[in-house]
SEFIZA-3560 file (N, C-alpha, C; in Angstrom, 3 decimals):
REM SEFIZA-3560
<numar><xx>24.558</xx><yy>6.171</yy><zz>6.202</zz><atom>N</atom></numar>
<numar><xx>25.241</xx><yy>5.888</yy><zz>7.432</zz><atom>CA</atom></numar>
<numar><xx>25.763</xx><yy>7.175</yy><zz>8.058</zz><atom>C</atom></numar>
<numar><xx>26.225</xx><yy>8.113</yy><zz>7.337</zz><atom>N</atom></numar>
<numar><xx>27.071</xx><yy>9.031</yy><zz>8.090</zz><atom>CA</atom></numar>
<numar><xx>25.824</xx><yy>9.943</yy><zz>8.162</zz><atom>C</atom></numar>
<numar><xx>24.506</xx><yy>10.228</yy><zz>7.506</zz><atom>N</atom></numar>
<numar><xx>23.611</xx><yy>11.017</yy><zz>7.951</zz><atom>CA</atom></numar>
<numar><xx>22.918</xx><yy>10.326</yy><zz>9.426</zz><atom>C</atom></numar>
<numar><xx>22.811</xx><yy>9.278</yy><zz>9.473</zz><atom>N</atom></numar>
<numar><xx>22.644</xx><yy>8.552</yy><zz>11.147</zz><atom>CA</atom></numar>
<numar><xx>23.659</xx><yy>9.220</yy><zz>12.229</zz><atom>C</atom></numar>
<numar><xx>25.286</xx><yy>8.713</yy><zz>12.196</zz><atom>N</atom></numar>
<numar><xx>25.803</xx><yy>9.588</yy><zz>12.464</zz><atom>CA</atom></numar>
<numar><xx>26.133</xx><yy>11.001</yy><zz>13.146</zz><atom>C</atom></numar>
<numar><xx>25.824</xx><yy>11.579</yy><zz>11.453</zz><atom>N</atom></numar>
<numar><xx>24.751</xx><yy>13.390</yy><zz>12.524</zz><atom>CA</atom></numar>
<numar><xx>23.919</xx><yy>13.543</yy><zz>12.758</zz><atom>C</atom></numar>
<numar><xx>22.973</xx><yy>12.871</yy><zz>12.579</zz><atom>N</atom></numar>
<numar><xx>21.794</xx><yy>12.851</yy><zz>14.085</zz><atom>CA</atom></numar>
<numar><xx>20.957</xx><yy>13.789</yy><zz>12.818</zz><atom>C</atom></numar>
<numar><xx>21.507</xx><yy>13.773</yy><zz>11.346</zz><atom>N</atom></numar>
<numar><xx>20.535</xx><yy>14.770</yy><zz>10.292</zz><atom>CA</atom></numar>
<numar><xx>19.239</xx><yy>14.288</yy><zz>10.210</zz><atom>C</atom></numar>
<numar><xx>17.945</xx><yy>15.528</yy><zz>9.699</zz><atom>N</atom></numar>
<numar><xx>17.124</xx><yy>15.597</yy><zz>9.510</zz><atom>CA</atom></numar>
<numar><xx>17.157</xx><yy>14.603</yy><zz>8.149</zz><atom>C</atom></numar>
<numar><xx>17.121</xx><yy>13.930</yy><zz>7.489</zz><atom>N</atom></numar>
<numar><xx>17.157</xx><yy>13.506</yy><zz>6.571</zz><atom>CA</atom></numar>
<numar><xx>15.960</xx><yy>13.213</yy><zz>5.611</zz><atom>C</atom></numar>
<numar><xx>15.336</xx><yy>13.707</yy><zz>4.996</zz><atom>N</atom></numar>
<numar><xx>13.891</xx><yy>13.272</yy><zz>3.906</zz><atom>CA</atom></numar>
<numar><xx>14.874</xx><yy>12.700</yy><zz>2.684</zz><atom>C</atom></numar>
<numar><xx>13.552</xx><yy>11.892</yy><zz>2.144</zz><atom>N</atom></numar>
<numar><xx>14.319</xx><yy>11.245</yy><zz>0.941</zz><atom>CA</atom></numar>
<numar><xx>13.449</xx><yy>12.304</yy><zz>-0.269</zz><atom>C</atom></numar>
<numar><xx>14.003</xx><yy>12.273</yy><zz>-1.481</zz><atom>N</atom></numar>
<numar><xx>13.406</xx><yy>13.727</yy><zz>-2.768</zz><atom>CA</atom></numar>
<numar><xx>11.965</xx><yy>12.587</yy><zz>-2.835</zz><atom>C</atom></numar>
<numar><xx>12.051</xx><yy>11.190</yy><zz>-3.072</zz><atom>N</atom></numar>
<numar><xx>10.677</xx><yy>11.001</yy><zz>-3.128</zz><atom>CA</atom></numar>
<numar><xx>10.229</xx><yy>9.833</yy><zz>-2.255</zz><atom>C</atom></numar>
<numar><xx>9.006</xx><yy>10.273</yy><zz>-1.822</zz><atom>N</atom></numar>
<numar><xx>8.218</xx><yy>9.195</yy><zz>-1.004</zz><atom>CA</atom></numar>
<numar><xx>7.386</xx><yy>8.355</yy><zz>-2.206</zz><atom>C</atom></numar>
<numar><xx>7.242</xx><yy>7.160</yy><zz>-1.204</zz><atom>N</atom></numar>
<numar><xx>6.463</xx><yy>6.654</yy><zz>-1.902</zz><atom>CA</atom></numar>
<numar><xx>5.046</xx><yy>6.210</yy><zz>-1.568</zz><atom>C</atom></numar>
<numar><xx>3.953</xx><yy>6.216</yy><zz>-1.979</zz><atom>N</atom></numar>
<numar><xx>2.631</xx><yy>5.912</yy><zz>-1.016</zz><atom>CA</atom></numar>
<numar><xx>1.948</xx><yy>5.700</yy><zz>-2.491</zz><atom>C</atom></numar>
<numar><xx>1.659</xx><yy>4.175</yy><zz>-1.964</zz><atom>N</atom></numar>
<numar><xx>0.883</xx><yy>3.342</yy><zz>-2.876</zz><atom>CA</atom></numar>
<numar><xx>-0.750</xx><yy>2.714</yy><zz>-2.573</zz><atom>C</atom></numar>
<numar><xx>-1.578</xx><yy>2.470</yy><zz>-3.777</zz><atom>N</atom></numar>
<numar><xx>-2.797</xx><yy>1.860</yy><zz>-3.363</zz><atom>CA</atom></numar>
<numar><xx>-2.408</xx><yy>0.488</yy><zz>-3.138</zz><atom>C</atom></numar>
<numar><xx>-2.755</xx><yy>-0.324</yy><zz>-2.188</zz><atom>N</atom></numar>
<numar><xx>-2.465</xx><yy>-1.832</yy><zz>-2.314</zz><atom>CA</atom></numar>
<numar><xx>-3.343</xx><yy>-2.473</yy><zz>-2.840</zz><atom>C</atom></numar>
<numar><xx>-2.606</xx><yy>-3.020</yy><zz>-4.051</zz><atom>N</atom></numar>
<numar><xx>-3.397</xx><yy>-3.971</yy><zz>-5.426</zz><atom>CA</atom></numar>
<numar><xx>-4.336</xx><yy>-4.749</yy><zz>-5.022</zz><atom>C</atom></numar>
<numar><xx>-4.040</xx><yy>-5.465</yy><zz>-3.934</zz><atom>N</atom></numar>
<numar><xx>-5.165</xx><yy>-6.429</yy><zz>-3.292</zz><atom>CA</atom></numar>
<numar><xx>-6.371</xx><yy>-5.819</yy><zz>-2.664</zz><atom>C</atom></numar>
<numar><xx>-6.388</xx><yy>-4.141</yy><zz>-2.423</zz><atom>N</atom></numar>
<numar><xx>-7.335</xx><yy>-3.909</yy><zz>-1.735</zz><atom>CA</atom></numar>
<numar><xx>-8.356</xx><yy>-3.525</yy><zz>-2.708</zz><atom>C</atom></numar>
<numar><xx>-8.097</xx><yy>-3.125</yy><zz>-3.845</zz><atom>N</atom></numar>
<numar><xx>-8.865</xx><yy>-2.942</yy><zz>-5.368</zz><atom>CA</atom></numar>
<numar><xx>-8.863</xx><yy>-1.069</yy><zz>-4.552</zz><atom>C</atom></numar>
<numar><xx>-8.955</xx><yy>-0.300</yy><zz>-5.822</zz><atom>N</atom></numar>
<numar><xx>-9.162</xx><yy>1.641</yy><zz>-5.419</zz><atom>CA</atom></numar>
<numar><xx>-10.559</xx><yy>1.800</yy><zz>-6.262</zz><atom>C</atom></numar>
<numar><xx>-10.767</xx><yy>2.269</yy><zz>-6.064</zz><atom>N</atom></numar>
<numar><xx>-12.340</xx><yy>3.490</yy><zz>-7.103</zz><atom>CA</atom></numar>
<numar><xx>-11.411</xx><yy>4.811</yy><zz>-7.766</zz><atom>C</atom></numar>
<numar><xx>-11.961</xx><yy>4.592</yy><zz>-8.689</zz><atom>N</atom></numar>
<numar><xx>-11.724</xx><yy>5.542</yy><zz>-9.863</zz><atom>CA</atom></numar>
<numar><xx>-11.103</xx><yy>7.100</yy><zz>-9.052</zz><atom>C</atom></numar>
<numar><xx>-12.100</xx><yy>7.640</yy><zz>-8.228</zz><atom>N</atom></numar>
<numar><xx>-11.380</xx><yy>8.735</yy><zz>-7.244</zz><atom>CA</atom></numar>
<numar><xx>-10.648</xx><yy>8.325</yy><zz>-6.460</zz><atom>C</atom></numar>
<numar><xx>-9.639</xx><yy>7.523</yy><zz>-6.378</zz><atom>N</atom></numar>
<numar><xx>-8.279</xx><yy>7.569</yy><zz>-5.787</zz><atom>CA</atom></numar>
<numar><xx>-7.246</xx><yy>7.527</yy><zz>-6.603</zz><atom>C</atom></numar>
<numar><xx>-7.777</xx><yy>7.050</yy><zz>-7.928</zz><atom>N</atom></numar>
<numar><xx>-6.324</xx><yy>7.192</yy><zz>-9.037</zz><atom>CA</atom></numar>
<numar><xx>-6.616</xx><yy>8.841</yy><zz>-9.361</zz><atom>C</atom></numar>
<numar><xx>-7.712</xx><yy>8.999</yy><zz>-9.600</zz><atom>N</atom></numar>
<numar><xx>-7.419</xx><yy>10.499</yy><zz>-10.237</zz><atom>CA</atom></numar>
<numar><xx>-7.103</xx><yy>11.429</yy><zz>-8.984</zz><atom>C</atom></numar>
<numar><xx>-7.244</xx><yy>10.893</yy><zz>-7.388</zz><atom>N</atom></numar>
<numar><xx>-6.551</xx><yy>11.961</yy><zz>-6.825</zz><atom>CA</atom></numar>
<numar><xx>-4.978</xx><yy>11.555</yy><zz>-7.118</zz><atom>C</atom></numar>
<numar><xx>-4.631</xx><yy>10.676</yy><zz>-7.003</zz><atom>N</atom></numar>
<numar><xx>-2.865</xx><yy>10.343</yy><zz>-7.160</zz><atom>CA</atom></numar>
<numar><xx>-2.143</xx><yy>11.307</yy><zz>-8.158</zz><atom>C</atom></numar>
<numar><xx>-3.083</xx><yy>10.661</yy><zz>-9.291</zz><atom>N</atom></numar>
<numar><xx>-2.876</xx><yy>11.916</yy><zz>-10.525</zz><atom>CA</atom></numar>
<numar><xx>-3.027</xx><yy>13.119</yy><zz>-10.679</zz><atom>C</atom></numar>
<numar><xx>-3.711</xx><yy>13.552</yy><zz>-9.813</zz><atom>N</atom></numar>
<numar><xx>-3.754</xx><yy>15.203</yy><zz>-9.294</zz><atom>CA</atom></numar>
<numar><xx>-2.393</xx><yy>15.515</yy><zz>-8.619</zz><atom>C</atom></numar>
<numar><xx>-2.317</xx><yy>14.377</yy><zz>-7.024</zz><atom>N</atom></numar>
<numar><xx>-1.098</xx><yy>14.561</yy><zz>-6.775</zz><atom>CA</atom></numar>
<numar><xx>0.046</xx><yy>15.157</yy><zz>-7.262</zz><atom>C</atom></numar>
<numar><xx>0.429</xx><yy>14.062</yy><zz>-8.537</zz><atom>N</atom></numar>
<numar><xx>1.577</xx><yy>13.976</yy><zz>-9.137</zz><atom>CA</atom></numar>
<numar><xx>1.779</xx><yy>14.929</yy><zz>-10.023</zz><atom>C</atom></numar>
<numar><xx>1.014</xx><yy>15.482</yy><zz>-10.637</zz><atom>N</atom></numar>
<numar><xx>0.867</xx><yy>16.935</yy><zz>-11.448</zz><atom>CA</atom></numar>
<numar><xx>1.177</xx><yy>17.975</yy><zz>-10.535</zz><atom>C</atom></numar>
<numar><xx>0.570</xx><yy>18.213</yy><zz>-8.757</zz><atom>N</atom></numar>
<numar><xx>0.866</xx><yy>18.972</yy><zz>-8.195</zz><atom>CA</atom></numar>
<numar><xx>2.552</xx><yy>18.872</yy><zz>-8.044</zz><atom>C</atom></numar>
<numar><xx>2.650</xx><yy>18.095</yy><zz>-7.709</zz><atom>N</atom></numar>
<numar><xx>4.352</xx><yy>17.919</yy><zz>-7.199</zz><atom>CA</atom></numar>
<numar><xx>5.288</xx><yy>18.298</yy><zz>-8.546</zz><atom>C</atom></numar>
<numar><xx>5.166</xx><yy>17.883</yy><zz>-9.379</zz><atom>N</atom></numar>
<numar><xx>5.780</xx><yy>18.273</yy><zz>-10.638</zz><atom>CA</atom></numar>
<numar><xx>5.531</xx><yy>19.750</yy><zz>-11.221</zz><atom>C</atom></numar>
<numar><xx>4.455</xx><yy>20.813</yy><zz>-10.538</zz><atom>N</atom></numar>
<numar><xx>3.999</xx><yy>21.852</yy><zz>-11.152</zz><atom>CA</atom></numar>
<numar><xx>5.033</xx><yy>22.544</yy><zz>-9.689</zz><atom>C</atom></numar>
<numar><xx>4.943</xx><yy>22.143</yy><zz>-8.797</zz><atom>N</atom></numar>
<numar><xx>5.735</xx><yy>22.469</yy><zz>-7.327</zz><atom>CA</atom></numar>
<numar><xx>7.389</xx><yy>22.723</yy><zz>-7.605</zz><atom>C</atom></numar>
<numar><xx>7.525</xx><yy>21.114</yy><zz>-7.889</zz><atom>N</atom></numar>
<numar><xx>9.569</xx><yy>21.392</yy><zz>-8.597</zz><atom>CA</atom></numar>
<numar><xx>9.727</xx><yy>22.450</yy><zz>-9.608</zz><atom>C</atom></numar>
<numar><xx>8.756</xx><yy>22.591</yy><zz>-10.775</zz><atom>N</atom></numar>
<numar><xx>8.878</xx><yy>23.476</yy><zz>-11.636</zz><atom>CA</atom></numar>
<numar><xx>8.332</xx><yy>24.894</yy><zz>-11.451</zz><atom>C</atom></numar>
<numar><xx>8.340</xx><yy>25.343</yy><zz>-10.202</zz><atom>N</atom></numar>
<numar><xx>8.096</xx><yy>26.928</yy><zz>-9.723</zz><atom>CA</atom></numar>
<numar><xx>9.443</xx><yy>27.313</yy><zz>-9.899</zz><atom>C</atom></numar>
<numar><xx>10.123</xx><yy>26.912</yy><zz>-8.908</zz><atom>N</atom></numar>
<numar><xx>11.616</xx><yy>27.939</yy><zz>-9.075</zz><atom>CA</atom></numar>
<numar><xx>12.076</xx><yy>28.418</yy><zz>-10.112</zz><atom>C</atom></numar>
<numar><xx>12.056</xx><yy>27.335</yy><zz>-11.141</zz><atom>N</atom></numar>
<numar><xx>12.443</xx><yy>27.292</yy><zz>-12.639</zz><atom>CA</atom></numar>
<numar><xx>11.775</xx><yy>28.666</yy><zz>-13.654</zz><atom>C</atom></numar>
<numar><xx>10.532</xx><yy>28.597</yy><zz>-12.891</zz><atom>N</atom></numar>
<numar><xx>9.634</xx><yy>29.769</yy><zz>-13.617</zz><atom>CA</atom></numar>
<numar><xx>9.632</xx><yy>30.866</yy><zz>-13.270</zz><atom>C</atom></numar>
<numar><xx>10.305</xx><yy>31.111</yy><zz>-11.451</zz><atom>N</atom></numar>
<numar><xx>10.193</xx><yy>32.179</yy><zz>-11.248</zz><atom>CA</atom></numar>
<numar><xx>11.541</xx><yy>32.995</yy><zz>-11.335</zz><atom>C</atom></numar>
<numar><xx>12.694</xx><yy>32.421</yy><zz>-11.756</zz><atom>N</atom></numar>
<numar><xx>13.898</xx><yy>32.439</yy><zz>-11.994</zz><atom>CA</atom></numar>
<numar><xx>14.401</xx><yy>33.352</yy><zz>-13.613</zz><atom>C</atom></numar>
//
């Protein structure tokens, strides 16, 4: 509420973007997700490494 308020830029730390179950995926869309998610987790853990 109070980020409405100030008119802030606001992102949330995680999005979410899903396959929809009903539409059925192929094998190359889980393993891109899973690429994804390794990227993003190898991403948070830069600072850490370069620190």
């Amino acid at each position: 509420m109070s980020l409405r308020y100030c008119n802030a830029d606001y992102r949330p730390m995680f999005a979410f973007h899903t396959i929809d179950s009903n539409a059925g995926y192929t094998e190359a869309a889980l393993q891109a997700i899973e690429q994804s998610a390794t990227d993003y987790v190898a991403w948070l853990d830069a600072p850490a490494q370069a620190a």
